[in-house]
Structure formats: structure tokens, C-alpha cells
DSSP file (Angstrom, degrees, kcal/mol; ACC not computed):
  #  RESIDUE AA STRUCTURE BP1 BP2  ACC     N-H-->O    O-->H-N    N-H-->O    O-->H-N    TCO  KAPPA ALPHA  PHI   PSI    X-CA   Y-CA   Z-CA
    1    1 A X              0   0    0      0, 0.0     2,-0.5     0, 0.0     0, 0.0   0.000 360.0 360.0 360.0 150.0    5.4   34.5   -1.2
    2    2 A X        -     0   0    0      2,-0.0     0, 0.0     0, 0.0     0, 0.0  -0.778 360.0-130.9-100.9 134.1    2.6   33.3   -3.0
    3    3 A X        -     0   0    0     -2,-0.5     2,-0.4     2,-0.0     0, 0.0  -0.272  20.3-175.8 -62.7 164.7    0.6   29.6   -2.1
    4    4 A X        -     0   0    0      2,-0.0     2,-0.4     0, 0.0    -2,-0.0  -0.787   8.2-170.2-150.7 137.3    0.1   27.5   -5.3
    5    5 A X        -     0   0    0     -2,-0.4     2,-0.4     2,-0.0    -2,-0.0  -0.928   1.8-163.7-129.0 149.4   -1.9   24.6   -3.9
    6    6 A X        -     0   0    0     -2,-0.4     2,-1.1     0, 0.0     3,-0.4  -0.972  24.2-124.1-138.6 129.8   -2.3   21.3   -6.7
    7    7 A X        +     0   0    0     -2,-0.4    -2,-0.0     1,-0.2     0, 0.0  -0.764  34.8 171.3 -89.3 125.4   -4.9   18.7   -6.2
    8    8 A X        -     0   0    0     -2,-1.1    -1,-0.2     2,-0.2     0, 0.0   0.505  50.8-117.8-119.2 -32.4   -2.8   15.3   -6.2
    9    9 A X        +     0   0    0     -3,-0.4    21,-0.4     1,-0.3     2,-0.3   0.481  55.0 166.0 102.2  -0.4   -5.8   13.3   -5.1
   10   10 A X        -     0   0    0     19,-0.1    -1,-0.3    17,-0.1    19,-0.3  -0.498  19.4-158.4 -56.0 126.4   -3.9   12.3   -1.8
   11   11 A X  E     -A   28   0A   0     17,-1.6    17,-2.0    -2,-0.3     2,-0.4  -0.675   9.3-143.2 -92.5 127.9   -6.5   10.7    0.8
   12   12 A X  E     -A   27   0A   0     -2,-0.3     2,-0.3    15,-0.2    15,-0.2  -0.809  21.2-170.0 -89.9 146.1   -5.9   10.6    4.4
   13   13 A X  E     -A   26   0A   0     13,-1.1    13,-3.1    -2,-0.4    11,-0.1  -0.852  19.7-126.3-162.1 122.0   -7.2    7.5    5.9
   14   14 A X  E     -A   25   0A   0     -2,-0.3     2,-0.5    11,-0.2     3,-0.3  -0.190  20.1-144.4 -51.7 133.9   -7.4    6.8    9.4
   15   15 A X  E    S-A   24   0A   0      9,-1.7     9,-0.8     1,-0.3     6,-0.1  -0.653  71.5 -23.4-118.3  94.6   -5.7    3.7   10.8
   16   16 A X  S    S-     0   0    0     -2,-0.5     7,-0.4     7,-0.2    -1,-0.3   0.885 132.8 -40.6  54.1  69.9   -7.3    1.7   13.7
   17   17 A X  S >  S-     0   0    0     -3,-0.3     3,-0.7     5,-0.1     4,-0.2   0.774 103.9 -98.8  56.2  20.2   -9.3    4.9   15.0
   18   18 A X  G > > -     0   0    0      1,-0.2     3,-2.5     3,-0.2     5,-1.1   0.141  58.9 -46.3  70.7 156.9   -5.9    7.5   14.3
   19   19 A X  G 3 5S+     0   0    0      5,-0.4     3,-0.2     1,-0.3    -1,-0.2   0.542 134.7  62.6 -51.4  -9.1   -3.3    8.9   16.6
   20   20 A X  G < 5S+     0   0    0     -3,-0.7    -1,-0.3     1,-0.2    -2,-0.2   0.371 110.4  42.9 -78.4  -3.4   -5.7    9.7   19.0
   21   21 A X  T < 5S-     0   0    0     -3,-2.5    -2,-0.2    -5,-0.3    -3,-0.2   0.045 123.3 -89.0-138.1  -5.1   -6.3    6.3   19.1
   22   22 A X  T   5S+     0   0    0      1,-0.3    -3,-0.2    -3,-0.2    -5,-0.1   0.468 101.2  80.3  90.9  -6.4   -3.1    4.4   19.1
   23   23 A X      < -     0   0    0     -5,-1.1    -1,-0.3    -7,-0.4    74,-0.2  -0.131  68.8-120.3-119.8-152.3   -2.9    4.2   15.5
   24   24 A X  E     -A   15   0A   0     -9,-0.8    -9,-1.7    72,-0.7     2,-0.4  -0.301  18.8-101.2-150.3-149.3   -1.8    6.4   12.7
   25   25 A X  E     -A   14   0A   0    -11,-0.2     2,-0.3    -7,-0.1   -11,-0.2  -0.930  25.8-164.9-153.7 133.8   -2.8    8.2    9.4
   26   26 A X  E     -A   13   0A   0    -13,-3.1   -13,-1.1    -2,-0.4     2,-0.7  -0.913  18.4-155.5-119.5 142.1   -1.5    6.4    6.1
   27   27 A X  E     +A   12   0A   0     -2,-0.3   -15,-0.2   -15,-0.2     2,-0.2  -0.997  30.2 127.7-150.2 125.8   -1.8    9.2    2.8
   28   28 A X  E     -A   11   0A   0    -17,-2.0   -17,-1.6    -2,-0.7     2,-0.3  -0.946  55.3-104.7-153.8 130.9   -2.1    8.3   -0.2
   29   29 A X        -     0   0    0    -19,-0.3     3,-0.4    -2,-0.2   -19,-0.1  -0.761  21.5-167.4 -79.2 139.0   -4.1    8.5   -4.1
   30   30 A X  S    S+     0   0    0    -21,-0.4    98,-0.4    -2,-0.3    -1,-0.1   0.450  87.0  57.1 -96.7 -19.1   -5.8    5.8   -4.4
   31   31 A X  S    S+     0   0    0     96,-0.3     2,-0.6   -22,-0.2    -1,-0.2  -0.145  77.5 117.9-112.3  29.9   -6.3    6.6   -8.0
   32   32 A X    >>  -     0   0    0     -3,-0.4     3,-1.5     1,-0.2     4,-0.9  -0.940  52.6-157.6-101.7 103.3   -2.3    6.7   -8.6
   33   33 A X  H >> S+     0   0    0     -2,-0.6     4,-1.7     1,-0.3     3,-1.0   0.867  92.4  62.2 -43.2 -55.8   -1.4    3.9  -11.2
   34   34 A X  H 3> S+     0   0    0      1,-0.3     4,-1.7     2,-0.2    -1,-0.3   0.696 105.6  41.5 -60.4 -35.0    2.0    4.0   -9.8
   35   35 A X  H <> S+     0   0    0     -3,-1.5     4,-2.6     3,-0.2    -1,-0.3   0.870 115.3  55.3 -76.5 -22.9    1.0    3.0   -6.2
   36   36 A X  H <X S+     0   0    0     -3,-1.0     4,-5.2    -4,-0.9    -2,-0.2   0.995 112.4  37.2 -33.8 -84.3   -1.4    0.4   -7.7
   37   37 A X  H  X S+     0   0    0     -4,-1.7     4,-1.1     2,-0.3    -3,-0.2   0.905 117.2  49.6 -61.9 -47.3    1.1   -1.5   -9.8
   38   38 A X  H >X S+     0   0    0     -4,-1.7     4,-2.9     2,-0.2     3,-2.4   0.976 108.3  61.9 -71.5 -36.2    4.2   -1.1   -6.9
   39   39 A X  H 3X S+     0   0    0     -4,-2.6     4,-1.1     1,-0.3    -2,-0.3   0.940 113.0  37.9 -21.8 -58.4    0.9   -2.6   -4.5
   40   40 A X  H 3< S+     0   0    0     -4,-5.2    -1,-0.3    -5,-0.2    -2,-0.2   0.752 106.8  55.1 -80.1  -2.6    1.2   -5.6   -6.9
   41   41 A X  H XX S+     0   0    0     -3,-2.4     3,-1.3    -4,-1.1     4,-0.9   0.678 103.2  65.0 -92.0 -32.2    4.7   -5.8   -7.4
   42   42 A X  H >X S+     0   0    0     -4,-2.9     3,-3.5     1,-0.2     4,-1.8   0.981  90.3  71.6 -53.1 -55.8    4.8   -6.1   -3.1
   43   43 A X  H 3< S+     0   0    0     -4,-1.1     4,-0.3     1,-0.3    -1,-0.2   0.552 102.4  34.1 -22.2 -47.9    2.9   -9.3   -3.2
   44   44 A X  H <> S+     0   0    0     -3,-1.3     4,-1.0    -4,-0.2    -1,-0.3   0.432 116.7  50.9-104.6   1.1    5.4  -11.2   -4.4
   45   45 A X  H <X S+     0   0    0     -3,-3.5     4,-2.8    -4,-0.9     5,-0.3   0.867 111.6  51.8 -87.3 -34.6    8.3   -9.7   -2.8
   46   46 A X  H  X S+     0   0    0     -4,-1.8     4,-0.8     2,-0.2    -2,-0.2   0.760 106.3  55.6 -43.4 -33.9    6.2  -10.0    0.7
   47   47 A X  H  > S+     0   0    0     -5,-0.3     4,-2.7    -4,-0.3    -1,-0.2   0.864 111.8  46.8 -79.5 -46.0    5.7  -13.9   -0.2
   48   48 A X  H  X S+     0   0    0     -4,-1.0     4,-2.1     1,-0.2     5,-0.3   0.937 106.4  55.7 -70.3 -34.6    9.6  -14.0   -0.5
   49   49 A X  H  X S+     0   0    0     -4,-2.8     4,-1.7     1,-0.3    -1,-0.2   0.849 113.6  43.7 -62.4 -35.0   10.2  -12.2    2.6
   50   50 A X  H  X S+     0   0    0     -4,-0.8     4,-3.6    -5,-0.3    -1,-0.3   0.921 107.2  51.1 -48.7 -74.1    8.5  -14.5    4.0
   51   51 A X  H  X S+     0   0    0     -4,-2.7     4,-2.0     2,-0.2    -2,-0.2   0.982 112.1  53.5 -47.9 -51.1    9.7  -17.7    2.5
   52   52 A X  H  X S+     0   0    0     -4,-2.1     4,-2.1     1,-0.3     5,-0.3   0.768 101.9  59.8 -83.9 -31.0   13.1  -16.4    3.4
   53   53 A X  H >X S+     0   0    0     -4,-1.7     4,-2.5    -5,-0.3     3,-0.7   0.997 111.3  42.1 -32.6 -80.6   11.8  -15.9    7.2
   54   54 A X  H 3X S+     0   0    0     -4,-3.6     4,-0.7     1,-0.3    -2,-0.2   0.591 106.8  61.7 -74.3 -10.9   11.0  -19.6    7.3
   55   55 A X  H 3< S+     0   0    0     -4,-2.0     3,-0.3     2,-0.2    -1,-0.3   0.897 111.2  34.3 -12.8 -85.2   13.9  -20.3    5.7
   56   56 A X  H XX S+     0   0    0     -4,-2.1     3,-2.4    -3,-0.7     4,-1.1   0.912 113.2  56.4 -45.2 -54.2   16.2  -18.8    8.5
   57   57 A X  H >< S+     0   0    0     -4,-2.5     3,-1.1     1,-0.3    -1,-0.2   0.887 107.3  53.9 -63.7 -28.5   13.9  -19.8   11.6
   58   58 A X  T 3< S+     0   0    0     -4,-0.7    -1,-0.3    -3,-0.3    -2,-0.2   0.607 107.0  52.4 -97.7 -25.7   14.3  -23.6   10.2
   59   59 A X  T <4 S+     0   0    0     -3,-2.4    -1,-0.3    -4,-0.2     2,-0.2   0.799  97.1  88.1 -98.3  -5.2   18.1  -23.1   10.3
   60   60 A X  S << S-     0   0    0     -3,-1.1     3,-0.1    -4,-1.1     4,-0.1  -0.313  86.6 -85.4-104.6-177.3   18.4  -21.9   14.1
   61   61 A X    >   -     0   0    0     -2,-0.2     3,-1.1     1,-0.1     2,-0.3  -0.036  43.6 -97.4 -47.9 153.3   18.7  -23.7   16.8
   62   62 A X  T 3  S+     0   0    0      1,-0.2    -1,-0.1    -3,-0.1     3,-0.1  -0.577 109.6  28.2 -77.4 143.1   16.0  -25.2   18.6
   63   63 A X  T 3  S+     0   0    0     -2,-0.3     2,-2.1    -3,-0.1     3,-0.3   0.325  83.5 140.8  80.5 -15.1   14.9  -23.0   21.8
   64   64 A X    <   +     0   0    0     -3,-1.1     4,-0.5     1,-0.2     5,-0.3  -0.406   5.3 147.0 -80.1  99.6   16.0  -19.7   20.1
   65   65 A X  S >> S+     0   0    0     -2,-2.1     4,-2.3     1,-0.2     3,-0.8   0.828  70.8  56.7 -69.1 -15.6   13.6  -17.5   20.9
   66   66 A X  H 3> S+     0   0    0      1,-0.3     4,-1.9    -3,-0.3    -1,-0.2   0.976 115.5  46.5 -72.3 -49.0   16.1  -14.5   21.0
   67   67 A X  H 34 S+     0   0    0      1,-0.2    -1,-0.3     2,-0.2    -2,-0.2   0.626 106.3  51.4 -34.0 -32.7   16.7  -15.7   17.3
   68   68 A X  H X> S+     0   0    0     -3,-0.8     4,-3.8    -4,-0.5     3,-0.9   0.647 109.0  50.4 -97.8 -37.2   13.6  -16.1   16.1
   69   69 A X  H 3X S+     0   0    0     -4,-2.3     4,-1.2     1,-0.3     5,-0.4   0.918 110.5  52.0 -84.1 -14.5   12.3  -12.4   17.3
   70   70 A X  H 3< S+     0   0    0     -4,-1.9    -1,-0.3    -5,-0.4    -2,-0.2   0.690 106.6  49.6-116.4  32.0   15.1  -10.8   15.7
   71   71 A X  H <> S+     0   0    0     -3,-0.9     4,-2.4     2,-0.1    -2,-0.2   0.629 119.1  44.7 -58.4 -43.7   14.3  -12.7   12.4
   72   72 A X  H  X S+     0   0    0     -4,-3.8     4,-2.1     2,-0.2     3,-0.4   0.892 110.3  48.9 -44.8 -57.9   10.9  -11.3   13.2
   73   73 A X  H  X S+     0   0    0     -4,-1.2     4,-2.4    -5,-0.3    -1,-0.2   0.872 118.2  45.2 -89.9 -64.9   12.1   -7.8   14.1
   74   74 A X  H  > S+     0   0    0     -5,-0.4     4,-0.9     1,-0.2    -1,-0.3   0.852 105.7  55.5 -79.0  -7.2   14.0   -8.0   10.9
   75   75 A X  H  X S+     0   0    0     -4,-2.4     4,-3.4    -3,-0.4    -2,-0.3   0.912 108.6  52.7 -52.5 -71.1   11.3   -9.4    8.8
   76   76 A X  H  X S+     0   0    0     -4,-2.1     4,-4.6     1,-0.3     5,-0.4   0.910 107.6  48.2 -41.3 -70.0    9.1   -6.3    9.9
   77   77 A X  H  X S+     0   0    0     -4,-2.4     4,-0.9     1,-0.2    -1,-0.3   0.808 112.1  49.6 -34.1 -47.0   11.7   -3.6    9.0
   78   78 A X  H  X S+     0   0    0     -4,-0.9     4,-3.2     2,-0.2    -2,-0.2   0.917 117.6  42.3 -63.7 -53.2   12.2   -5.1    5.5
   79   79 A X  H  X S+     0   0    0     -4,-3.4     4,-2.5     1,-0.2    -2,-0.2   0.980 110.9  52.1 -52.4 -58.8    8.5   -5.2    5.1
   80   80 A X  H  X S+     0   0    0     -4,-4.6     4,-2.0     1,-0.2    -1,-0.2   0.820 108.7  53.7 -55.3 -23.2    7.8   -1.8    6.6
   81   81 A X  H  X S+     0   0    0     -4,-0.9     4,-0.6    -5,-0.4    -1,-0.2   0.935 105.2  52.9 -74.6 -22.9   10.4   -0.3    4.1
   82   82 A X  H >X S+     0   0    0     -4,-3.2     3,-2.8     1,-0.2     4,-0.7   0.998 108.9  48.1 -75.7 -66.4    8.8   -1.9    1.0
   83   83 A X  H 3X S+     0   0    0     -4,-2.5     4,-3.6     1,-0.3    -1,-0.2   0.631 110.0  57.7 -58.0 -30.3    5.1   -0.3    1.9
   84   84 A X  H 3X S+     0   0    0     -4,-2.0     4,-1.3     1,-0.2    -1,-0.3   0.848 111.0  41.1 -54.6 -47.2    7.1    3.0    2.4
   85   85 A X  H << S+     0   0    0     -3,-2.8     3,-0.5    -4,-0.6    -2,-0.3   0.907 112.2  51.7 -56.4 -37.7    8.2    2.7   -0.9
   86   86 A X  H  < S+     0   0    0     -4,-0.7    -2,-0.2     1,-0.3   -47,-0.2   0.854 128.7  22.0 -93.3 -49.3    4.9    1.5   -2.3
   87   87 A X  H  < S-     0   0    0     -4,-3.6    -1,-0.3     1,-0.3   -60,-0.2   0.455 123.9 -78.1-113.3  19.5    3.0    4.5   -0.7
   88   88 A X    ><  -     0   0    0     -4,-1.3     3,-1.0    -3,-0.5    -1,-0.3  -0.025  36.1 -92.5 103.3 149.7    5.9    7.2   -0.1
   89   89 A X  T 3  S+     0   0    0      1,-0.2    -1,-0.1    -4,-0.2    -4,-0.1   0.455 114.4  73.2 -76.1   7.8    8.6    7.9    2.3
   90   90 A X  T 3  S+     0   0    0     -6,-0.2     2,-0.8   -63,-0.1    -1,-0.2  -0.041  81.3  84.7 -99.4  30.8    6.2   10.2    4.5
   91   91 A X    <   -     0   0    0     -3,-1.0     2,-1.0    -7,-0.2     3,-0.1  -0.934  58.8-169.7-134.8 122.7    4.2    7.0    5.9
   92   92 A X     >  -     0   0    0     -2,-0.8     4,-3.2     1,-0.2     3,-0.2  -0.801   4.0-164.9 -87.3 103.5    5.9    5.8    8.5
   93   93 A X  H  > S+     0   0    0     -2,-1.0     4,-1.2   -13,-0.2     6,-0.3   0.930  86.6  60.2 -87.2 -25.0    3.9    2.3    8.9
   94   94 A X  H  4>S+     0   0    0      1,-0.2     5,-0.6    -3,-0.1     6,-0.4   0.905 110.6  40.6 -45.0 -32.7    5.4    1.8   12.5
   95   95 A X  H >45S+     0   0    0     -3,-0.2     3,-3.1     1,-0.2    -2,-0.2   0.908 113.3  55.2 -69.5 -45.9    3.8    4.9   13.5
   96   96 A X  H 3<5S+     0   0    0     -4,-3.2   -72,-0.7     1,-0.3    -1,-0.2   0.658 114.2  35.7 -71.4   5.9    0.8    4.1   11.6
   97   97 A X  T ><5S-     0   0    0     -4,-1.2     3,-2.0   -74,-0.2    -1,-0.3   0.146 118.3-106.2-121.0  18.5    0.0    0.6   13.2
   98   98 A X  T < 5S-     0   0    0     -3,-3.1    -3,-0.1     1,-0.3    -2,-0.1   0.246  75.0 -45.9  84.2 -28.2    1.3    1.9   16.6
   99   99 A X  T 3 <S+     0   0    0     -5,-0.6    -1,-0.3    -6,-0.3    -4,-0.1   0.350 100.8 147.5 124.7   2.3    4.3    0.2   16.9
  100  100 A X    <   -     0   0    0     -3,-2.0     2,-0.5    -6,-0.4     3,-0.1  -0.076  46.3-129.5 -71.0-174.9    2.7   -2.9   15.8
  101  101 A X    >   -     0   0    0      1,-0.3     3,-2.1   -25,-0.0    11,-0.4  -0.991   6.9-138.6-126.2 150.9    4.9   -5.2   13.8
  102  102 A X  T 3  S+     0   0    0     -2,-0.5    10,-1.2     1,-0.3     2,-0.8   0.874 105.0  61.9 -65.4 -52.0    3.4   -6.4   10.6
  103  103 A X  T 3  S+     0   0    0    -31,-0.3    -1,-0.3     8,-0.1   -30,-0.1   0.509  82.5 109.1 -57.1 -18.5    5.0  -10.2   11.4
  104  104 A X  S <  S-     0   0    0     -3,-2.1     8,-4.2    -2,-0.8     2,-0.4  -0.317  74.5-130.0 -86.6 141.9    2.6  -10.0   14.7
  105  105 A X  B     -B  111   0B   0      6,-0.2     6,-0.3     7,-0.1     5,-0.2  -0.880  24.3-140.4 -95.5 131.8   -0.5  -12.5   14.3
  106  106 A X    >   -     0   0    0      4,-3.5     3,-1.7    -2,-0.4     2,-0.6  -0.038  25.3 -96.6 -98.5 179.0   -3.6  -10.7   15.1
  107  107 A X  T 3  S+     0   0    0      1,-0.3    -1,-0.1     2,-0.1     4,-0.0  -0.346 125.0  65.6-109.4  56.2   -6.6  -12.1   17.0
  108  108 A X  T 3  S-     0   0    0     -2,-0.6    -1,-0.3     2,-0.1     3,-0.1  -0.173 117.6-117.7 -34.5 -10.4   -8.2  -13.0   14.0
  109  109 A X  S <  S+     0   0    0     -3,-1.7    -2,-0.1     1,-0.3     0, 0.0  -0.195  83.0 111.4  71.7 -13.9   -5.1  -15.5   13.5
  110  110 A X  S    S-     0   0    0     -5,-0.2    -4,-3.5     1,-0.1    -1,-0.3  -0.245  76.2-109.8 -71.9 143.8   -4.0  -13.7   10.3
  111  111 A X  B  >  -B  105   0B   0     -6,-0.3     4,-1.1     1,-0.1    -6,-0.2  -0.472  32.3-106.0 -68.4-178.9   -0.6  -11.8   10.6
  112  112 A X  H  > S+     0   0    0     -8,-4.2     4,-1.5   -10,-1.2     5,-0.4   0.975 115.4  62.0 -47.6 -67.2   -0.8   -8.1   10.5
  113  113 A X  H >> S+     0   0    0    -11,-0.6     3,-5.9    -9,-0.4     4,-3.3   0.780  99.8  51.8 -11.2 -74.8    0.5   -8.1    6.9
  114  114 A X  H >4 S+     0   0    0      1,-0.3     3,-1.1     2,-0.2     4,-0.4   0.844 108.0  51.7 -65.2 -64.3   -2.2   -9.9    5.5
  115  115 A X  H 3X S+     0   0    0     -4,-1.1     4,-0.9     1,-0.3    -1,-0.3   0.406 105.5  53.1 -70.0   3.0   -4.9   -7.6    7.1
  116  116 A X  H <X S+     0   0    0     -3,-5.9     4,-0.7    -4,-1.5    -1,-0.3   0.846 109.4  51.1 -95.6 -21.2   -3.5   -4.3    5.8
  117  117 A X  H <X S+     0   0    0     -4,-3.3     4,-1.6    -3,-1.1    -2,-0.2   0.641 109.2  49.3 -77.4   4.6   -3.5   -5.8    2.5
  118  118 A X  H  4 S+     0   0    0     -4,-0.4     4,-0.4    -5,-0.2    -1,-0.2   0.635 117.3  45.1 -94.1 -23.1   -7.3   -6.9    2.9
  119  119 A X  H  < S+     0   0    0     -4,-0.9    -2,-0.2    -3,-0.2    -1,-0.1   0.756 117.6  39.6-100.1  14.6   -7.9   -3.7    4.0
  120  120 A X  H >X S+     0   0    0     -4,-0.7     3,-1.6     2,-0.1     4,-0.8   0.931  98.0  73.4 -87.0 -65.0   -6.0   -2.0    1.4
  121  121 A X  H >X S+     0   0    0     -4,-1.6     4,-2.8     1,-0.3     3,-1.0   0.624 100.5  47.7 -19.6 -75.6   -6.8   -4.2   -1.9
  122  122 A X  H 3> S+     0   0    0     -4,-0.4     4,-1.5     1,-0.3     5,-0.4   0.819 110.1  48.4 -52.4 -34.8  -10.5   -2.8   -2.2
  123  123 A X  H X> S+     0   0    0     -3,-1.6     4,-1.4     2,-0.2     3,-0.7   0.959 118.7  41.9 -79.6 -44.3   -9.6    0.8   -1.8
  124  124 A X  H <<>S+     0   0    0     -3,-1.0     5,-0.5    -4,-0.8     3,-0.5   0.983 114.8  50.6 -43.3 -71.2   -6.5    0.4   -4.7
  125  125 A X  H 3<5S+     0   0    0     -4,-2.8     4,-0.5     1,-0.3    -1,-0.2   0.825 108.1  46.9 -45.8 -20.3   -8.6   -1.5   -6.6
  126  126 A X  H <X5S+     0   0    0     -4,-1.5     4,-4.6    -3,-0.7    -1,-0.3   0.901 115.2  56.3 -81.7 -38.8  -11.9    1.2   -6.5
  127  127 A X  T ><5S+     0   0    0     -4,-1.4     3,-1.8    -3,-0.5   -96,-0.3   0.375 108.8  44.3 -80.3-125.4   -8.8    4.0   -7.3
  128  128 A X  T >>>S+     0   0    0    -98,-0.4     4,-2.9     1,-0.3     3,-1.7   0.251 107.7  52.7 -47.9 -37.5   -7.7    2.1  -10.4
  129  129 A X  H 3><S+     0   0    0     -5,-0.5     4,-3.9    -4,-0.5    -1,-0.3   0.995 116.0  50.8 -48.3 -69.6  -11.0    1.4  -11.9
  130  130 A X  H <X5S+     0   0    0     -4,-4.6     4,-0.8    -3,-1.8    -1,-0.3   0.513 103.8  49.3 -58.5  -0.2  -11.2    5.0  -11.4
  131  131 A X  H <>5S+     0   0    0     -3,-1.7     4,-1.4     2,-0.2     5,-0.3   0.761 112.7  46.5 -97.9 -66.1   -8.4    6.0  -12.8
  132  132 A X  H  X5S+     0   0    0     -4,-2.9     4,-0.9     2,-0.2     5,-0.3   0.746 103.8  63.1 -68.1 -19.4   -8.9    4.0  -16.2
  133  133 A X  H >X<S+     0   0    0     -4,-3.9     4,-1.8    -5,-0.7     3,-1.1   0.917 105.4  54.9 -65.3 -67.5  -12.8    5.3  -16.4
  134  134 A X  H 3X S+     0   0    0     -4,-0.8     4,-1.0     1,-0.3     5,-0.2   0.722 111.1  39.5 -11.1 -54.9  -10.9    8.9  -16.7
  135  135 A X  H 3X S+     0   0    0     -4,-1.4     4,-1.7     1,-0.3    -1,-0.3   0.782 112.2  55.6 -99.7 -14.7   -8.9    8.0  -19.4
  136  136 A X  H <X S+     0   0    0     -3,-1.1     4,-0.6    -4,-0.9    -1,-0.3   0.846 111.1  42.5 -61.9 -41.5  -11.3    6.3  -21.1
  137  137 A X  H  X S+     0   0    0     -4,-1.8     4,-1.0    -5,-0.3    -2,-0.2   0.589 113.7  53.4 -93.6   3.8  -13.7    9.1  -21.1
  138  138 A X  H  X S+     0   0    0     -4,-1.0     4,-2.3    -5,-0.2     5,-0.3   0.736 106.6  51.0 -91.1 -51.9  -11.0   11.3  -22.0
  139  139 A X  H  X S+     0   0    0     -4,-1.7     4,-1.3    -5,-0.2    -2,-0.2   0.736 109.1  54.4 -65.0 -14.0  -10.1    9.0  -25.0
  140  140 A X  H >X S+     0   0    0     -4,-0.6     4,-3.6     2,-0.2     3,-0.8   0.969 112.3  41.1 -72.4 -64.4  -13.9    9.3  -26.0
  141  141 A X  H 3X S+     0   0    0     -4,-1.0     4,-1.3     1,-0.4     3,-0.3   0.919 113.6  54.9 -44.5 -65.7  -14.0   13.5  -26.0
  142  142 A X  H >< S+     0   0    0     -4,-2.3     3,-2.3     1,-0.2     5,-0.4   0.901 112.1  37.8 -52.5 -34.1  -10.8   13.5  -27.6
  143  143 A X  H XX S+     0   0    0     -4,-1.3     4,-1.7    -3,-0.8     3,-0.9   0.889 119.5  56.4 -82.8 -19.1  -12.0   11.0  -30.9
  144  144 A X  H 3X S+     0   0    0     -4,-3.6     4,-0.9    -3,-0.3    -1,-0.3   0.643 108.3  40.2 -80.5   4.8  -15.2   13.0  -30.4
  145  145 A X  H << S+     0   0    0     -3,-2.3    -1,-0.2    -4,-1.3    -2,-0.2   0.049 117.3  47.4-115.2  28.3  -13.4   16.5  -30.9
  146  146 A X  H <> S+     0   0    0     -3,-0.9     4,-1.5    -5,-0.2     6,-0.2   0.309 116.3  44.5-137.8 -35.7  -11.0   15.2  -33.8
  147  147 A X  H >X>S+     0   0    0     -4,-1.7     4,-2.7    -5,-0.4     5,-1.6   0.979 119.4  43.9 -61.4 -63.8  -14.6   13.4  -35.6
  148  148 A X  H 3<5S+     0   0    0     -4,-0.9    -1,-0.1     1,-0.2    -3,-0.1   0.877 114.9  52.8 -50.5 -39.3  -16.5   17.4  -34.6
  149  149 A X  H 345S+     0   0    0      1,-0.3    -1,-0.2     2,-0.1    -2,-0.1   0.865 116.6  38.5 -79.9 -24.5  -12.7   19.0  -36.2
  150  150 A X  H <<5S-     0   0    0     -4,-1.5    -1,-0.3    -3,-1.0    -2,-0.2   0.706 115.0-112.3 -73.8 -20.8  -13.2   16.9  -39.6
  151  151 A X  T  <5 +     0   0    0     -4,-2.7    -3,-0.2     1,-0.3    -2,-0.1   0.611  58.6 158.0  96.3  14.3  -17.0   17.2  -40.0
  152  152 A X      < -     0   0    0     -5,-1.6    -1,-0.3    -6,-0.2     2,-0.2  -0.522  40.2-127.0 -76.2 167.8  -17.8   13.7  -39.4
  153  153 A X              0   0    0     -2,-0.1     0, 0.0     0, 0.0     0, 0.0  -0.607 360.0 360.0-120.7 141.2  -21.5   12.8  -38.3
  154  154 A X              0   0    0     -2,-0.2    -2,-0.0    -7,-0.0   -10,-0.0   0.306 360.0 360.0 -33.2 360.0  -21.9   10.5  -34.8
């Protein structure tokens, strides 16, 4: 059998020092519109997941903590499954945060959540930018090879 190997532009990126470390390995293109735009469509489904968290915890009793962590618990799952979507079903984000759960508040006071998307944003955001300079300079060559095919002058 023969290899055929394709550049897809997936990036490994280490997560809290890597599995040697307690952490994980998240893979992705960073320059894939399609994880960009579902990266922006999570926002606001995260803000509901959320809402709908405090929602619940408001409705249980007072003193249940065994309630409240398995709002938490389910909060997480739900969360983790949308970022699975957002960057493929081979990133496990339990594995890659350790086991952490994104609901968990970090010693920074932020939850988790918030900080994978602060450390995520820039690195999407460099991969679209890059993405549209491509097709931008691709839209140039082509109207410059269709001016070169007529015999227009610059």
C-alpha cells in the first residue's frame, strides 16, 4: 500500500506543559474558517449553558451540594461536547485539561472556560487573518492572470 500524506494545516498545541505533564494535546488548523466561525457560534451557546446552570442551582434546595456538583458535572460534559464539536471528535478536552472540569474556577478566579477561550481567541483569530490574506492574494494573481490573458497593461 502506498502513503498519500496531505497537508491539512493541523497544529498540535501543548496544553498546560502536555501529557507528560498532567495535561493534554488539543489539534487543530488554526487557519480553518470552519473552526473559526463554530469558535464564534460557542460563545453564545456557552453564555446559555451557563445562564441555564444558574437557572437550575437557583431552583434547588438550599444545602445541596450533591445537586449543585452534578449541575456542575453536567454543565462540564455539555460544554466539553460543544468544543469537541468546534475542534473535532479526536480532542478529548477532559483528557486535554487533565480531568479538569471546565466549570472549575481557577486560581486566577476565572472559570476554566473562560481561560481556554483567552487562550484560544488569539491563536483563531491569527489563523483567520491568515486564512483571508490567502484568498486575497489568490484573488489578486487570478485578476492579474485574466488582465495578462486579455492584454491589459497594470
Amino acid at each position: 500500500m502506498q502513503n498519500l500524506t496531505i497537508d491539512t494545516g493541523v497544529q498540535c498545541f501543548a496544553v498546560n506543559g502536555g501529557p507528560e505533564n498532567g495535561g493534554g494535546v488539543l489539534r487543530f488548523n488554526p487557519g480553518d474558517p470552519g473552526v473559526y466561525s463554530r469558535f464564534l457560534a460557542l460563545e453564545p451557546e456557552m453564555k446559555e449553558l451557563e445562564h441555564s446552570l444558574s437557572e437550575k442551582g437557583q431552583q434547588l434546595p438550599e444545602k445541596d451540594g450533591k445537586g449543585a456538583l452534578e449541575l456542575l458535572d453536567e454543565a462540564d460534559r455539555r460544554a466539553k461536547a460543544l468544543l469537541a464539536e468546534v475542534f473535532g471528535p479526536g480532542n478529548d478536552f477532559d483528557s486535554i485539561l487533565g480531568g479538569a472540569s471546565l466549570m472549575a474556577v481557577a486560581s486566577n478566579g476565572e472559570r476554566v472556560i473562560t481561560n481556554l477561550f483567552a487562550a484560544l481567541q488569539p491563536i483563531l483569530e491569527q489563523g483567520a487573518q491568515t486564512c483571508a490574506q490567502q484568498r486575497a492574494e489568490t484573488a489578486v494573481a487570478q485578476a492579474n492572470a485574466r488582465r495578462a490573458a486579455r492584454g491589459d497593461s497594470e
